[in-house]
VEXKOL-150307 format. One record per residue (C-alpha): residue number from 1; x, y, z; residue in one letter. Coordinates in steps of 0.05 Angstrom, whole numbers, always signed. Example, Ala and Ser with C-alpha at 12.3 -4.5 7.8 and 13.67 -1.06 7.14 Angstrom:
VEXKOL-150307
@n:1, u:+246, v:-90, w:+156, res:A
@n:2, u:+273, v:-21, w:+143, res:S
***
This chain:
VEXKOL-150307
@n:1, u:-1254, v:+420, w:+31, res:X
@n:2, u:-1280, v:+381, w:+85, res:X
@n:3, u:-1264, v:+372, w:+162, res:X
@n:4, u:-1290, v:+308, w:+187, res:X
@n:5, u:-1239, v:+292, w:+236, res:X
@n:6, u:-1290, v:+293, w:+293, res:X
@n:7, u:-1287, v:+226, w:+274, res:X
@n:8, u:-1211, v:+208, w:+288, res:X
@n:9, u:-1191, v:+246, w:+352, res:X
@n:10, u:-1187, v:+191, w:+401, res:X
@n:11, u:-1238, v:+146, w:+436, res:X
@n:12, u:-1315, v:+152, w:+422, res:X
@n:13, u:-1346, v:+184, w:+476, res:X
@n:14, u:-1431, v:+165, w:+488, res:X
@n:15, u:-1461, v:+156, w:+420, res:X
@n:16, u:-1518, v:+197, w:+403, res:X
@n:17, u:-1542, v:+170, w:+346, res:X
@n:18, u:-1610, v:+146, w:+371, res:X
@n:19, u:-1618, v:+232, w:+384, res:X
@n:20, u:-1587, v:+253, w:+308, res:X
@n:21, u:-1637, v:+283, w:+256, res:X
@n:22, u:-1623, v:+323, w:+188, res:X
@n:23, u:-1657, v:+369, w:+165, res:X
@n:24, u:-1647, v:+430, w:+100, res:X
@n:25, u:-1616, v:+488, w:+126, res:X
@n:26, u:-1652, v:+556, w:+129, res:X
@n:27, u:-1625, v:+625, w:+124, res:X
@n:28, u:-1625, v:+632, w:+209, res:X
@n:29, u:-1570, v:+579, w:+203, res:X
@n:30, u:-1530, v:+620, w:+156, res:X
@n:31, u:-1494, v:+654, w:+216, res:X
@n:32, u:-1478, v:+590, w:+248, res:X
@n:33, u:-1446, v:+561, w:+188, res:X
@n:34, u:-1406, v:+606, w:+176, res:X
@n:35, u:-1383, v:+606, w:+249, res:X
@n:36, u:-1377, v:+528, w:+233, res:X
@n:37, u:-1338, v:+537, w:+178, res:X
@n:38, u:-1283, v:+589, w:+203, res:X
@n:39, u:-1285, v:+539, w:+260, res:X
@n:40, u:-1221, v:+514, w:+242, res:X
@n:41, u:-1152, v:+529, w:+224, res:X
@n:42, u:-1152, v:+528, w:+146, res:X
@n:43, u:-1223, v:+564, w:+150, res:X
@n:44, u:-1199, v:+610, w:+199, res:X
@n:45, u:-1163, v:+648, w:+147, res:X
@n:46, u:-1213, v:+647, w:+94, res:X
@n:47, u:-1292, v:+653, w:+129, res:X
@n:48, u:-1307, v:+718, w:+166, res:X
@n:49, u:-1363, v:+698, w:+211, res:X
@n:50, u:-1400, v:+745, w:+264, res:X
@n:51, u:-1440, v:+799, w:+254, res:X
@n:52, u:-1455, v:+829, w:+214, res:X
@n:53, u:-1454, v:+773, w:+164, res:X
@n:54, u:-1431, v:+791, w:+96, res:X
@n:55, u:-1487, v:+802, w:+46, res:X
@n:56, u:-1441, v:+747, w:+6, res:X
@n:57, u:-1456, v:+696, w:+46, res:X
@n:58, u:-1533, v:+701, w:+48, res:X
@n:59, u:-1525, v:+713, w:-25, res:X
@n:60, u:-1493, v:+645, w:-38, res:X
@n:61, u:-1549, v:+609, w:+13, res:X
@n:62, u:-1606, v:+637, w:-33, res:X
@n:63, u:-1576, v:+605, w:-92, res:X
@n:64, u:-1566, v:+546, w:-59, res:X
@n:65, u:-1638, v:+534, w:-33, res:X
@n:66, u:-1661, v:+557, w:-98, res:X
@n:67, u:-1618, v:+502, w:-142, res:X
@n:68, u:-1655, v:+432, w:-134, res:X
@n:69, u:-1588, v:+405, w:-142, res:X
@n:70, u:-1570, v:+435, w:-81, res:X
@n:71, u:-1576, v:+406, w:-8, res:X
@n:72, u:-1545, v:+439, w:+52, res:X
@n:73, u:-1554, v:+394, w:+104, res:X
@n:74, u:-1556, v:+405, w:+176, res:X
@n:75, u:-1544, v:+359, w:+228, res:X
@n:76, u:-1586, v:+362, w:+302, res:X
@n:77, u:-1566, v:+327, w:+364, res:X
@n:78, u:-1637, v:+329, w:+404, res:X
@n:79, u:-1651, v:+383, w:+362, res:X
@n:80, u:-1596, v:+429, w:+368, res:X
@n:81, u:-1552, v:+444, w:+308, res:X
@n:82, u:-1494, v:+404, w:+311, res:X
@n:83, u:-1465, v:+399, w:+241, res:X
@n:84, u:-1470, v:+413, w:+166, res:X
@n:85, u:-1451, v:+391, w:+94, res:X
@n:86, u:-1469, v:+408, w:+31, res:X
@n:87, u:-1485, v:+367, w:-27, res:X
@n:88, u:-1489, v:+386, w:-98, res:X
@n:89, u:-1517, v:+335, w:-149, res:X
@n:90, u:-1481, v:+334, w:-211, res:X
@n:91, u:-1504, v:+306, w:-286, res:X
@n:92, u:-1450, v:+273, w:-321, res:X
@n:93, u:-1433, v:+241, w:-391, res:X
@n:94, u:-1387, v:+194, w:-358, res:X
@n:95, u:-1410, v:+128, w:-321, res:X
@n:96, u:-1463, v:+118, w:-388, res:X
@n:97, u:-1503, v:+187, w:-365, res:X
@n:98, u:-1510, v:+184, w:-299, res:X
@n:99, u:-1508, v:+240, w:-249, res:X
@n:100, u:-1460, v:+252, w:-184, res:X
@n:101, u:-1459, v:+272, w:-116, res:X
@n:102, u:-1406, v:+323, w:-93, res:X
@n:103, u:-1398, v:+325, w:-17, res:X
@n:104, u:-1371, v:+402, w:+14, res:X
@n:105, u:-1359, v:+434, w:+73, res:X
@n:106, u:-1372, v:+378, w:+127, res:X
@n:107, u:-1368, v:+411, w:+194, res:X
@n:108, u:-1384, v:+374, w:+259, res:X
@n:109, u:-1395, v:+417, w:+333, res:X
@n:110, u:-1337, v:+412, w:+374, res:X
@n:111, u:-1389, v:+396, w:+430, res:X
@n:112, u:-1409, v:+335, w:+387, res:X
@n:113, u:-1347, v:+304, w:+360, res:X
@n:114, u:-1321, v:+237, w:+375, res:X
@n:115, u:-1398, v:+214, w:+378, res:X
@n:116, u:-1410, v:+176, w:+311, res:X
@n:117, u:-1447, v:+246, w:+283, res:X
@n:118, u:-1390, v:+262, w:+234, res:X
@n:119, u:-1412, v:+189, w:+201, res:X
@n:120, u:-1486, v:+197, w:+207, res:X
@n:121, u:-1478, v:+262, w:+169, res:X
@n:122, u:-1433, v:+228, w:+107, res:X
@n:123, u:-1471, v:+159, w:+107, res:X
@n:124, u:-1541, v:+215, w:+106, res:X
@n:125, u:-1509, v:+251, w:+46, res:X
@n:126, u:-1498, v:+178, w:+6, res:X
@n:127, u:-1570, v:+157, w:+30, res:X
@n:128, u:-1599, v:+217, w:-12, res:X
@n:129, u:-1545, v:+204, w:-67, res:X
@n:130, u:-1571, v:+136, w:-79, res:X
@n:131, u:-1636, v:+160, w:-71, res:X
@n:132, u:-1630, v:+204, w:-121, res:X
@n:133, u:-1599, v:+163, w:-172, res:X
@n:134, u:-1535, v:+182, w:-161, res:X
@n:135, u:-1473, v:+127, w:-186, res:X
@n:136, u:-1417, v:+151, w:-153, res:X
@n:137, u:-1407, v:+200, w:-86, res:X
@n:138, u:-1336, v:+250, w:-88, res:X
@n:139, u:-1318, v:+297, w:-40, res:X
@n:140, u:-1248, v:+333, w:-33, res:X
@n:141, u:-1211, v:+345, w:+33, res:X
@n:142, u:-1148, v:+386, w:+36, res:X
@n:143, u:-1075, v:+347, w:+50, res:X
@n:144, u:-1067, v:+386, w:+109, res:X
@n:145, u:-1133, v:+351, w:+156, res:X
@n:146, u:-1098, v:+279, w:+140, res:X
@n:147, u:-1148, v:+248, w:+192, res:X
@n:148, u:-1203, v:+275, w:+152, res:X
@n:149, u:-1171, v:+231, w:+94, res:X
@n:150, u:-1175, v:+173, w:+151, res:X
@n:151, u:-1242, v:+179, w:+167, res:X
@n:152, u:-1260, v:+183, w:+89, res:X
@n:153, u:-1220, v:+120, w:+82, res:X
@n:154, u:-1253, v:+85, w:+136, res:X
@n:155, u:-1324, v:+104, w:+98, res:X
@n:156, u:-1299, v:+70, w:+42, res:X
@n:157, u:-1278, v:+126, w:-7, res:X
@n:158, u:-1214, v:+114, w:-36, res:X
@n:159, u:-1167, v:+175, w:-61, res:X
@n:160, u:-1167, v:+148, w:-128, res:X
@n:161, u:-1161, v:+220, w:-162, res:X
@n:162, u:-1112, v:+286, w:-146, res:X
@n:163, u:-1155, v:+345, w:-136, res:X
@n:164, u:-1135, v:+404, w:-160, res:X
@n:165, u:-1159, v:+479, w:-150, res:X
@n:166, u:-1147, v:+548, w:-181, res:X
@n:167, u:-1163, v:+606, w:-145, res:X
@n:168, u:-1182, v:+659, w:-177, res:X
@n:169, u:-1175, v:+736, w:-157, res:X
***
């Protein structure tokens, strides 16, 4: 589920996209993720950020960096961590063959929202898609962060599918 709705709350302040960079995340930013990710009212109930960090959540960073299909992508503002998203590449029958790009748990600063950094970060995850080969970019968001869904829409995804989940105990 993703909260890009930095991107819809009002008028754009100063644009710092001349100041944005991206690099891969490394296990100091683990912390700060997290923080990013309970950040919000539907992570709220399900992240438990501060320290100590659960062993869990380290845990699931070393797969990540390990799995070349992984990217967890942080987003700088002159250098200080800003934002994040995570993108999973994803081989596929359909489409004749051709592999995916799944985009996750897009979190943008309060400090930097409303600044264009929210779009730098999703038109950055397609870059690498295409670069990689990729035919077709999803991501979910969840009903309940319907300016996420206009931001998305104003990308150019269209909610052509109903996602579904099943959690599991």
């Amino acid at each position: 589920m993703n909260d890009a709705s930095d991107e819809a709350d009002g008028p754009r302040q100063r644009n710092d996209r001349d100041e944005v960079g991206f690099r891969r995340a490394v296990a100091a930013d683990v912390a700060r993720i997290v923080e990013l990710l309970a950040a919000d009212p539907l992570g709220a109930t399900r992240e438990e950020p501060g320290e100590p960090l659960a062993q869990a959540y380290r845990d699931a960073f070393a797969a990540i960096d390990a799995d070349p299909n992984q990217e967890l992508i942080v987003a700088t503002v002159a250098e200080q961590f800003a934002g994040v998203a995570q993108l999973t590449f994803i081989p596929s029958l359909t489409y004749r063959g051709s592999w995916r790009a799944q985009i996750e748990g897009v979190r943008v600063d309060e400090t930097y929202r409303s600044r264009g950094l929210g779009q730098a970060l999703i038109e950055h995850a397609v870059a690498q898609a295409r670069e990689r080969g990729c035919r077709l970019v999803q991501l979910t968001t969840d009903k309940q962060r319907p300016r996420a869904l206009e931001f998305y829409e104003r990308l150019g995804f269209v909610p052509s599918h109903v996602g579904m989940k099943l959690h599991l105990p």
